[in-house]
N, C-alpha and C positions, 0 to 999 in steps of 0.2 A: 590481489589478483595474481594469477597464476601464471606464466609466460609459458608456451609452448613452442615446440621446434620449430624453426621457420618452415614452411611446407608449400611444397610445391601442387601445382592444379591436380598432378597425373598418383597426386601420395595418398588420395583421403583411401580410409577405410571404412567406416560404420556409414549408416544413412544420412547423417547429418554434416558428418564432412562429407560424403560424394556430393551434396546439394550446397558447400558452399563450393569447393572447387569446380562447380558446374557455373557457379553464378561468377566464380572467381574468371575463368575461362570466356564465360559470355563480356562480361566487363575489358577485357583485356589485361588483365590482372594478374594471370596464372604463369608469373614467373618464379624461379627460387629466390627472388631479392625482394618479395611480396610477404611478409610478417606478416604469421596469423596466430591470432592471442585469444582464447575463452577467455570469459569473465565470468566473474560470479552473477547471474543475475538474481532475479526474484523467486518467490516460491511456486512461479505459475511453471506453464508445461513450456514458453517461451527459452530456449537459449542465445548466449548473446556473443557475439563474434570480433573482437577489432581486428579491422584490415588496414594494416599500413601499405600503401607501395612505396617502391624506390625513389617516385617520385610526386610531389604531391600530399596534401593532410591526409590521415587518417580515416575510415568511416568507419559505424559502427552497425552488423547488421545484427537485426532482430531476426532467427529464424523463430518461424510459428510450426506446430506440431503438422500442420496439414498447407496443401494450398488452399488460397484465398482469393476472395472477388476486390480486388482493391475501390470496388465505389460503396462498399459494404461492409471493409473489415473498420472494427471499431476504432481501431488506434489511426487510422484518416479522417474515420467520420466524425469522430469526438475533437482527433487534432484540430481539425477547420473549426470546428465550433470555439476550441479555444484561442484559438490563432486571433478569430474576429471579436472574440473576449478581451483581447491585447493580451493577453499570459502567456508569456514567454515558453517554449517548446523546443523541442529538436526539428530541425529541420528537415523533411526527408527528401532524399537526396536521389532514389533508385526504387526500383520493384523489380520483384521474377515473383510474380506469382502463383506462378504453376510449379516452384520449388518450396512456395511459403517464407520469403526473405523480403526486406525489407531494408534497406539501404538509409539509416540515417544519421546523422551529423552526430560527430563526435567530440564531446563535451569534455573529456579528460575525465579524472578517478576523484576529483573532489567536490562530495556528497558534502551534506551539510554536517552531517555527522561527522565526518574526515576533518572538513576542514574548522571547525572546532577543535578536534582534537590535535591539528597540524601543529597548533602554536602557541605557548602562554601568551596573555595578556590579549587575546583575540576577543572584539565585543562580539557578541552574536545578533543583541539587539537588533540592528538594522534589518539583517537579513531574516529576522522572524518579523519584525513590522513590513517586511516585502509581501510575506506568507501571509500572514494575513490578510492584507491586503489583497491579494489573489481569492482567499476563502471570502469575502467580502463582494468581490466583483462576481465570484459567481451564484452567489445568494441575490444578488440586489437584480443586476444584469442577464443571469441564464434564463429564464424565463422567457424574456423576448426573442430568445433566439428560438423558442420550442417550433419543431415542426412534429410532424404524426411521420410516426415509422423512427425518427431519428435515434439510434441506441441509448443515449443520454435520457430521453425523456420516456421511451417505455420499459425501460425497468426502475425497479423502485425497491428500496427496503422495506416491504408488504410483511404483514406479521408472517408469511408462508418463509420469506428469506431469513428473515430475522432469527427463523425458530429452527432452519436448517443451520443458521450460525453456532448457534448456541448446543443444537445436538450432535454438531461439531465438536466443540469442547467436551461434549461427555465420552462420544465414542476414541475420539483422538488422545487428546488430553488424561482423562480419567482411565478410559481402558487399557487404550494402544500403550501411548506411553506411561502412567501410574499401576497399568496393573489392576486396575480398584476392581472389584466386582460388588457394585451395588445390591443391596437386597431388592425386594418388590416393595416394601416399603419405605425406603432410600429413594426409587425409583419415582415412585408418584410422588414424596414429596419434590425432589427437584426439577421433575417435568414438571409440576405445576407451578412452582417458583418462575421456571424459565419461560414458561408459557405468559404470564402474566407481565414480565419483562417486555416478552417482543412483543403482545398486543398494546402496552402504556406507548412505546415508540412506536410503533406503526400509528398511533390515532393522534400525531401530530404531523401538524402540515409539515409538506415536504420540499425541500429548496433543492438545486442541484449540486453535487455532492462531488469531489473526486475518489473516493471511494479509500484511498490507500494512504495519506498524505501524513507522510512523516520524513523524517529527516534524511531516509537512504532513497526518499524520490524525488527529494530537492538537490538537484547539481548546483554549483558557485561556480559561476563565469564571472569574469571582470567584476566582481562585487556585487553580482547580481545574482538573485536566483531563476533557473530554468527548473520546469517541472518535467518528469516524466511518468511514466506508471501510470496513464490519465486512462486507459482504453476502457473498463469499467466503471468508468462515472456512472452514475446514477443518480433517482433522487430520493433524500432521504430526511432525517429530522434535520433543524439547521445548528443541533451542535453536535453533529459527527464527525467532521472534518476538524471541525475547533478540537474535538478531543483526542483524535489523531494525532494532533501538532504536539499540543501542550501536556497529554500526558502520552509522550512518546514512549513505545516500550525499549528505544536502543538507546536514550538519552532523557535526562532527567533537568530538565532547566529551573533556577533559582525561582522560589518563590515569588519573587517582589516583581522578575520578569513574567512570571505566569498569570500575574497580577496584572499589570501592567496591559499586557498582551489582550487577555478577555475584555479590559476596559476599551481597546482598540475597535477591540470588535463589535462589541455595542456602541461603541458609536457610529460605526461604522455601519452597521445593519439594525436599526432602531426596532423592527419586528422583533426580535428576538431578546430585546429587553424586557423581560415576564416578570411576573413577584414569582414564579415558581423556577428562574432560569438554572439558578443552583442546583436545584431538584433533580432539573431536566440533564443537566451538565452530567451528574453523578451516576444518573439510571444509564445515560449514556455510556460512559466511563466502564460501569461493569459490565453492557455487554460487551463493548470493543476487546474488553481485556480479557474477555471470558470466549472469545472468538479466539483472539490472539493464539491463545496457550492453547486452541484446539489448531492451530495453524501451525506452531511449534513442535506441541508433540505429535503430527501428522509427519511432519520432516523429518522428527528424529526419529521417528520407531517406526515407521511404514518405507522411509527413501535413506535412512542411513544419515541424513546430512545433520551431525554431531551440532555444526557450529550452531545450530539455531536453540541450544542448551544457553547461550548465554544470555538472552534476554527475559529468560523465563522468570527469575529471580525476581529481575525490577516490575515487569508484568505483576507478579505475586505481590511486592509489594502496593502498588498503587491500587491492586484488588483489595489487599486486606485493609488499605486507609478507608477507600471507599466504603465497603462494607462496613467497620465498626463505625463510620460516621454517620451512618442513620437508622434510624430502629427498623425501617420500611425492610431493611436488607437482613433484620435480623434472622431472620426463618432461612432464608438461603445462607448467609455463613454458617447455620448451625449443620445443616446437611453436608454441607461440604467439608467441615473445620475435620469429621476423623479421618479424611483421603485424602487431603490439603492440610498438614498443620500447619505451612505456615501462613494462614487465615486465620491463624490461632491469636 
Protein backbone atom coordinates (compact mmCIF):
# COMPACT_ATOMS: atom_id res chain seq x y z
CA UNK A 1 0.00 0.00 0.00
CA UNK A 2 0.97 3.26 -0.93
CA UNK A 3 0.90 6.08 1.91
CA UNK A 4 0.05 9.53 0.80
CA UNK A 5 0.39 13.09 2.15
CA UNK A 6 -1.51 13.75 5.15
CA UNK A 7 -4.29 16.09 3.50
CA UNK A 8 -6.36 18.34 4.63
CA UNK A 9 -10.53 18.75 3.86
CA UNK A 10 -9.94 22.25 1.98
CA UNK A 11 -6.48 20.19 -0.25
CA UNK A 12 -8.47 17.67 -2.58
CA UNK A 13 -8.19 18.15 -6.24
CA UNK A 14 -9.52 15.49 -8.74
CA UNK A 15 -13.31 14.37 -8.28
CA UNK A 16 -12.63 11.72 -5.92
CA UNK A 17 -10.80 13.53 -3.51
CA UNK A 18 -13.32 16.56 -3.53
CA UNK A 19 -15.88 13.80 -2.49
CA UNK A 20 -13.84 12.47 0.28
CA UNK A 21 -12.94 15.74 1.81
CA UNK A 22 -16.68 16.49 1.51
CA UNK A 23 -17.45 13.36 3.52
CA UNK A 24 -14.27 14.10 5.50
CA UNK A 25 -15.78 17.65 6.52
CA UNK A 26 -19.39 16.22 6.94
CA UNK A 27 -17.89 13.57 9.46
CA UNK A 28 -16.00 16.18 11.37
CA UNK A 29 -12.97 14.82 10.16
CA UNK A 30 -11.33 17.55 7.98
CA UNK A 31 -8.51 18.46 10.03
CA UNK A 32 -4.51 18.38 8.95
CA UNK A 33 -3.98 15.55 11.73
CA UNK A 34 -6.62 13.42 9.72
CA UNK A 35 -4.41 10.74 7.48
CA UNK A 36 -5.57 9.77 4.30
CA UNK A 37 -4.05 6.85 2.64
CA UNK A 38 -5.39 5.06 -1.07
CA UNK A 39 -5.04 1.59 -1.17
CA UNK A 40 -4.78 -0.56 -3.74
CA UNK A 41 -8.00 -2.08 -4.26
CA UNK A 42 -9.62 -4.55 -6.67
CA UNK A 43 -10.02 -4.61 -10.40
CA UNK A 44 -13.61 -2.95 -10.22
CA UNK A 45 -14.26 0.84 -10.98
CA UNK A 46 -14.52 0.98 -6.70
CA UNK A 47 -11.47 3.01 -5.00
CA UNK A 48 -10.64 2.56 -1.47
CA UNK A 49 -9.62 5.33 1.05
CA UNK A 50 -8.10 4.79 4.82
CA UNK A 51 -9.03 7.47 7.19
CA UNK A 52 -7.19 7.74 10.29
CA UNK A 53 -8.08 10.64 12.67
CA UNK A 54 -6.18 12.03 15.56
CA UNK A 55 -8.33 10.30 17.47
CA UNK A 56 -9.98 7.21 17.26
CA UNK A 57 -9.64 3.65 14.96
CA UNK A 58 -9.24 3.88 11.55
CA UNK A 59 -12.16 3.47 8.71
CA UNK A 60 -12.03 2.38 5.49
CA UNK A 61 -14.08 4.07 2.85
CA UNK A 62 -15.36 2.40 -0.40
CA UNK A 63 -15.88 5.13 -2.84
CA UNK A 64 -18.33 3.91 -5.68
CA UNK A 65 -17.92 5.43 -9.30
CA UNK A 66 -21.51 7.13 -8.81
CA UNK A 67 -24.11 7.73 -6.04
CA UNK A 68 -26.08 5.23 -4.72
CA UNK A 69 -29.57 4.24 -3.11
CA UNK A 70 -28.16 2.48 0.02
CA UNK A 71 -31.51 0.12 0.50
CA UNK A 72 -30.41 -1.15 -3.07
CA UNK A 73 -26.70 -1.01 -3.46
CA UNK A 74 -25.41 -4.50 -3.34
CA UNK A 75 -22.72 -4.51 -1.01
CA UNK A 76 -25.73 -3.77 1.93
CA UNK A 77 -28.04 -5.91 0.47
CA UNK A 78 -25.85 -8.95 -0.03
CA UNK A 79 -23.87 -7.75 3.23
CA UNK A 80 -27.20 -8.42 5.39
CA UNK A 81 -27.79 -11.54 3.69
CA UNK A 82 -24.31 -12.64 4.78
CA UNK A 83 -24.34 -11.19 8.13
CA UNK A 84 -27.54 -13.42 8.84
CA UNK A 85 -25.44 -16.33 7.04
CA UNK A 86 -23.03 -15.77 10.28
CA UNK A 87 -19.91 -15.00 7.57
CA UNK A 88 -18.06 -12.81 9.04
CA UNK A 89 -17.97 -9.09 7.12
CA UNK A 90 -16.70 -5.54 7.51
CA UNK A 91 -18.84 -3.64 9.40
CA UNK A 92 -20.34 -0.59 7.92
CA UNK A 93 -19.84 2.06 9.93
CA UNK A 94 -21.24 5.43 7.74
CA UNK A 95 -22.91 6.38 4.20
CA UNK A 96 -22.99 9.76 2.08
CA UNK A 97 -24.67 8.69 -0.52
CA UNK A 98 -25.16 11.29 -2.77
CA UNK A 99 -21.20 11.23 -2.87
CA UNK A 100 -21.05 7.38 -3.52
CA UNK A 101 -18.95 6.43 -0.09
CA UNK A 102 -19.40 4.14 2.21
CA UNK A 103 -17.77 4.16 5.57
CA UNK A 104 -16.62 0.65 6.65
CA UNK A 105 -14.57 -1.03 9.43
CA UNK A 106 -11.11 -1.32 8.95
CA UNK A 107 -9.69 -4.60 8.94
CA UNK A 108 -5.85 -3.74 8.57
CA UNK A 109 -3.52 -5.08 5.32
CA UNK A 110 -3.43 -8.63 6.28
CA UNK A 111 -5.05 -10.54 3.38
CA UNK A 112 -4.73 -14.21 3.44
CA UNK A 113 -2.27 -13.96 0.93
CA UNK A 114 -0.05 -11.45 3.08
CA UNK A 115 -0.33 -13.18 5.89
CA UNK A 116 1.02 -16.52 4.52
CA UNK A 117 3.61 -14.78 3.23
CA UNK A 118 4.25 -12.62 6.68
CA UNK A 119 6.04 -15.67 8.25
CA UNK A 120 7.82 -19.11 7.99
CA UNK A 121 6.38 -21.93 9.60
CA UNK A 122 2.73 -20.23 9.42
CA UNK A 123 -0.01 -23.34 8.93
CA UNK A 124 -2.60 -22.03 6.56
CA UNK A 125 -4.78 -24.99 7.24
CA UNK A 126 -7.04 -23.70 9.69
CA UNK A 127 -7.73 -20.66 8.04
CA UNK A 128 -8.69 -22.43 4.50
CA UNK A 129 -10.84 -25.04 6.59
CA UNK A 130 -12.71 -21.48 7.91
CA UNK A 131 -13.04 -20.77 3.98
CA UNK A 132 -14.53 -23.52 3.34
CA UNK A 133 -16.62 -23.55 5.61
CA UNK A 134 -18.05 -20.22 4.56
CA UNK A 135 -18.30 -21.80 0.74
CA UNK A 136 -20.29 -24.57 2.58
CA UNK A 137 -22.74 -22.42 4.50
CA UNK A 138 -23.55 -20.58 1.59
CA UNK A 139 -24.37 -23.69 -0.64
CA UNK A 140 -26.23 -25.73 2.05
CA UNK A 141 -27.85 -22.29 3.78
CA UNK A 142 -28.32 -19.32 0.97
CA UNK A 143 -31.19 -20.71 -0.52
CA UNK A 144 -33.53 -20.15 2.47
CA UNK A 145 -32.61 -16.78 2.60
CA UNK A 146 -33.88 -16.31 -1.35
CA UNK A 147 -36.21 -13.43 -1.58
CA UNK A 148 -37.32 -12.10 -5.51
CA UNK A 149 -35.63 -8.89 -6.47
CA UNK A 150 -32.76 -9.66 -3.87
CA UNK A 151 -29.30 -8.97 -6.10
CA UNK A 152 -27.81 -12.42 -4.94
CA UNK A 153 -30.51 -14.39 -6.21
CA UNK A 154 -31.49 -12.73 -9.61
CA UNK A 155 -28.32 -12.87 -11.17
CA UNK A 156 -26.73 -16.05 -12.14
CA UNK A 157 -23.90 -17.39 -14.28
CA UNK A 158 -26.52 -18.10 -17.46
CA UNK A 159 -24.59 -19.36 -20.46
CA UNK A 160 -25.21 -15.36 -21.58
CA UNK A 161 -22.57 -14.49 -18.57
CA UNK A 162 -20.49 -17.31 -18.89
CA UNK A 163 -19.84 -16.62 -22.65
CA UNK A 164 -19.33 -12.65 -22.02
CA UNK A 165 -16.43 -14.13 -19.55
CA UNK A 166 -14.75 -16.04 -21.68
CA UNK A 167 -15.01 -13.39 -24.85
CA UNK A 168 -13.38 -11.47 -22.27
CA UNK A 169 -10.45 -13.60 -22.41
CA UNK A 170 -10.18 -13.46 -26.07
CA UNK A 171 -10.70 -9.72 -26.69
CA UNK A 172 -8.55 -8.74 -23.51
CA UNK A 173 -6.31 -11.41 -23.05
CA UNK A 174 -5.50 -12.67 -26.71
CA UNK A 175 -5.80 -9.23 -28.35
CA UNK A 176 -5.55 -6.38 -25.96
CA UNK A 177 -2.76 -7.77 -24.29
CA UNK A 178 -1.05 -10.75 -26.65
CA UNK A 179 -1.58 -8.95 -29.72
CA UNK A 180 -3.00 -12.38 -31.29
CA UNK A 181 -4.99 -11.65 -34.44
CA UNK A 182 -6.98 -14.77 -34.91
CA UNK A 183 -7.83 -15.91 -38.43
CA UNK A 184 -11.65 -16.82 -39.19
CA UNK A 185 -10.88 -19.99 -38.83
CA UNK A 186 -9.09 -19.77 -35.32
CA UNK A 187 -12.13 -17.90 -34.73
CA UNK A 188 -14.88 -20.39 -35.11
CA UNK A 189 -12.93 -22.98 -33.88
CA UNK A 190 -12.54 -21.27 -30.46
CA UNK A 191 -15.82 -19.64 -30.14
CA UNK A 192 -17.24 -22.83 -30.49
CA UNK A 193 -14.85 -24.49 -28.07
CA UNK A 194 -15.91 -21.47 -25.58
CA UNK A 195 -19.30 -21.75 -26.42
CA UNK A 196 -19.73 -25.31 -25.46
CA UNK A 197 -17.77 -24.52 -22.04
CA UNK A 198 -20.31 -21.96 -20.79
CA UNK A 199 -23.49 -24.04 -22.01
CA UNK A 200 -21.87 -27.62 -20.00
CA UNK A 201 -21.73 -24.92 -16.72
CA UNK A 202 -24.68 -23.09 -17.18
CA UNK A 203 -26.96 -26.53 -17.30
CA UNK A 204 -25.91 -27.30 -13.86
CA UNK A 205 -27.73 -26.49 -10.79
CA UNK A 206 -26.91 -23.33 -9.28
CA UNK A 207 -26.08 -22.77 -5.49
CA UNK A 208 -25.12 -19.21 -4.24
CA UNK A 209 -21.90 -18.16 -5.15
CA UNK A 210 -19.49 -15.21 -3.89
CA UNK A 211 -18.40 -14.74 -7.01
CA UNK A 212 -14.57 -13.51 -6.36
CA UNK A 213 -13.34 -15.71 -3.37
CA UNK A 214 -9.76 -15.98 -3.26
CA UNK A 215 -7.05 -15.23 -1.08
CA UNK A 216 -6.76 -11.03 -1.56
CA UNK A 217 -10.77 -11.29 -0.34
CA UNK A 218 -10.04 -13.03 2.75
CA UNK A 219 -8.75 -10.56 5.44
CA UNK A 220 -7.02 -12.48 9.05
CA UNK A 221 -8.45 -10.83 11.98
CA UNK A 222 -7.44 -12.46 15.41
CA UNK A 223 -6.98 -15.87 13.56
CA UNK A 224 -10.09 -15.57 11.93
CA UNK A 225 -11.13 -14.98 8.47
CA UNK A 226 -13.39 -11.83 7.45
CA UNK A 227 -14.61 -11.80 3.75
CA UNK A 228 -14.91 -8.88 1.68
CA UNK A 229 -15.45 -8.30 -2.25
CA UNK A 230 -19.05 -10.25 -1.63
CA UNK A 231 -21.18 -7.35 -3.53
CA UNK A 232 -21.46 -9.51 -6.76
CA UNK A 233 -22.62 -12.86 -5.34
CA UNK A 234 -24.50 -14.56 -7.46
CA UNK A 235 -25.62 -17.87 -8.27
CA UNK A 236 -23.66 -20.30 -10.03
CA UNK A 237 -22.39 -24.03 -10.51
CA UNK A 238 -21.51 -25.33 -6.87
CA UNK A 239 -17.76 -25.62 -7.74
CA UNK A 240 -16.96 -22.14 -8.56
CA UNK A 241 -16.05 -20.66 -5.49
CA UNK A 242 -14.43 -24.15 -4.48
CA UNK A 243 -12.10 -23.29 -7.49
CA UNK A 244 -11.68 -19.81 -6.68
CA UNK A 245 -10.07 -20.88 -3.34
CA UNK A 246 -8.04 -23.81 -4.34
CA UNK A 247 -6.83 -23.13 -7.52
CA UNK A 248 -6.00 -19.49 -6.69
CA UNK A 249 -4.37 -17.62 -9.38
CA UNK A 250 -2.16 -15.27 -6.47
CA UNK A 251 -1.11 -18.47 -4.53
CA UNK A 252 -0.57 -22.01 -5.04
CA UNK A 253 -1.47 -24.33 -1.88
CA UNK A 254 0.26 -27.89 -1.42
CA UNK A 255 -1.38 -30.61 -2.86
CA UNK A 256 -2.28 -32.83 -0.01
CA UNK A 257 -4.00 -29.43 1.50
CA UNK A 258 -5.98 -29.09 -1.78
CA UNK A 259 -6.79 -32.51 -1.11
CA UNK A 260 -7.59 -32.45 1.96
CA UNK A 261 -9.67 -29.18 1.63
CA UNK A 262 -12.25 -30.77 -1.45
CA UNK A 263 -12.59 -33.65 1.03
CA UNK A 264 -14.01 -30.98 3.46
CA UNK A 265 -16.20 -29.85 1.15
CA UNK A 266 -17.95 -32.93 0.33
CA UNK A 267 -18.55 -33.59 3.31
CA UNK A 268 -19.58 -30.67 4.00
CA UNK A 269 -22.17 -30.30 0.94
CA UNK A 270 -23.09 -33.97 0.03
CA UNK A 271 -25.04 -32.63 -3.28
CA UNK A 272 -22.04 -32.01 -4.93
CA UNK A 273 -20.64 -35.36 -4.31
CA UNK A 274 -21.14 -36.60 -8.20
CA UNK A 275 -19.17 -39.66 -9.99
CA UNK A 276 -18.52 -36.70 -12.47
CA UNK A 277 -17.35 -33.91 -9.53
CA UNK A 278 -13.74 -34.05 -10.91
CA UNK A 279 -15.04 -33.49 -14.39
CA UNK A 280 -17.14 -30.83 -13.13
CA UNK A 281 -14.11 -29.22 -10.88
CA UNK A 282 -11.78 -28.98 -14.00
CA UNK A 283 -14.44 -27.65 -16.77
CA UNK A 284 -14.77 -25.20 -14.05
CA UNK A 285 -11.12 -24.48 -13.52
CA UNK A 286 -10.73 -23.42 -17.29
CA UNK A 287 -13.22 -21.20 -17.34
CA UNK A 288 -12.21 -19.29 -14.20
CA UNK A 289 -8.77 -19.29 -15.42
CA UNK A 290 -9.56 -18.40 -18.92
CA UNK A 291 -11.72 -15.23 -17.37
CA UNK A 292 -8.92 -14.55 -15.04
CA UNK A 293 -6.19 -13.85 -17.90
CA UNK A 294 -8.98 -11.87 -19.63
CA UNK A 295 -9.23 -9.62 -16.27
CA UNK A 296 -5.33 -9.45 -16.18
CA UNK A 297 -4.73 -8.50 -19.59
CA UNK A 298 -7.75 -5.95 -19.52
CA UNK A 299 -5.61 -4.20 -16.47
CA UNK A 300 -2.57 -4.32 -18.08
CA UNK A 301 -2.97 -3.08 -21.60
CA UNK A 302 -6.31 -1.14 -21.45
CA UNK A 303 -5.57 0.76 -17.60
CA UNK A 304 -1.87 0.61 -17.48
CA UNK A 305 -1.83 -1.37 -14.08
CA UNK A 306 1.61 -3.57 -14.75
CA UNK A 307 1.25 -5.22 -11.36
CA UNK A 308 -1.52 -7.62 -12.55
CA UNK A 309 1.60 -9.22 -14.92
CA UNK A 310 2.26 -11.24 -12.16
CA UNK A 311 -0.28 -13.73 -11.57
CA UNK A 312 -0.60 -14.49 -15.24
CA UNK A 313 2.21 -17.02 -15.11
CA UNK A 314 0.43 -19.33 -12.27
CA UNK A 315 -3.04 -18.66 -14.18
CA UNK A 316 -1.09 -20.32 -17.34
CA UNK A 317 0.04 -22.77 -15.51
CA UNK A 318 -2.91 -24.37 -13.73
CA UNK A 319 -4.53 -23.62 -17.43
CA UNK A 320 -1.98 -25.87 -19.05
CA UNK A 321 -2.49 -28.80 -16.14
CA UNK A 322 -6.02 -28.59 -16.66
CA UNK A 323 -5.97 -28.77 -20.20
CA UNK A 324 -3.51 -31.59 -20.95
CA UNK A 325 -5.44 -33.64 -18.25
CA UNK A 326 -8.24 -34.40 -20.23
CA UNK A 327 -8.69 -35.22 -23.89
CA UNK A 328 -12.38 -33.26 -23.68
CA UNK A 329 -10.01 -30.04 -23.69
CA UNK A 330 -7.95 -31.33 -26.31
CA UNK A 331 -9.47 -29.19 -29.31
CA UNK A 332 -9.30 -25.97 -27.10
CA UNK A 333 -5.48 -26.32 -26.31
CA UNK A 334 -4.77 -27.04 -29.67
CA UNK A 335 -6.36 -23.60 -30.84
CA UNK A 336 -4.85 -21.69 -28.38
CA UNK A 337 -1.27 -23.57 -27.82
CA UNK A 338 0.26 -21.08 -31.18
CA UNK A 339 -0.99 -17.61 -29.09
CA UNK A 340 -0.25 -19.20 -25.76
CA UNK A 341 2.72 -21.45 -25.86
CA UNK A 342 2.89 -21.87 -22.73
CA UNK A 343 -0.14 -24.36 -23.01
CA UNK A 344 2.37 -26.05 -24.89
Amino acid sequence: MTDSPTTSGDAAAGPLDERVAEYLRRADLASTATRVEPLHGDASSRAYVRVTPPEGPPVVLAVHPEPFAPDSLPQTVVGTLFRRLGIPIPAVLDEAADLGILAVEDLGDDTLQSWMEGGAGRDPAPLYRQAIGYIATLQTRGASFRTEGAPPFRLAFDAAKLTWELDFFRSEFLEAHRHVRLTPAEAGALGAELAAVAAELAAEPRVLCHRDYHCRNLMVRDDRLVVIDFQDARLGPGTYDLVSLLRDCYVELPDDLTASLTRQFLDAVPAQRTADFQARFDLMSVQRHLKALGTFGHQIARLGRGHFAEPVPRTLAYLRRTLRGRPRFDRLREVLIPHVPELG
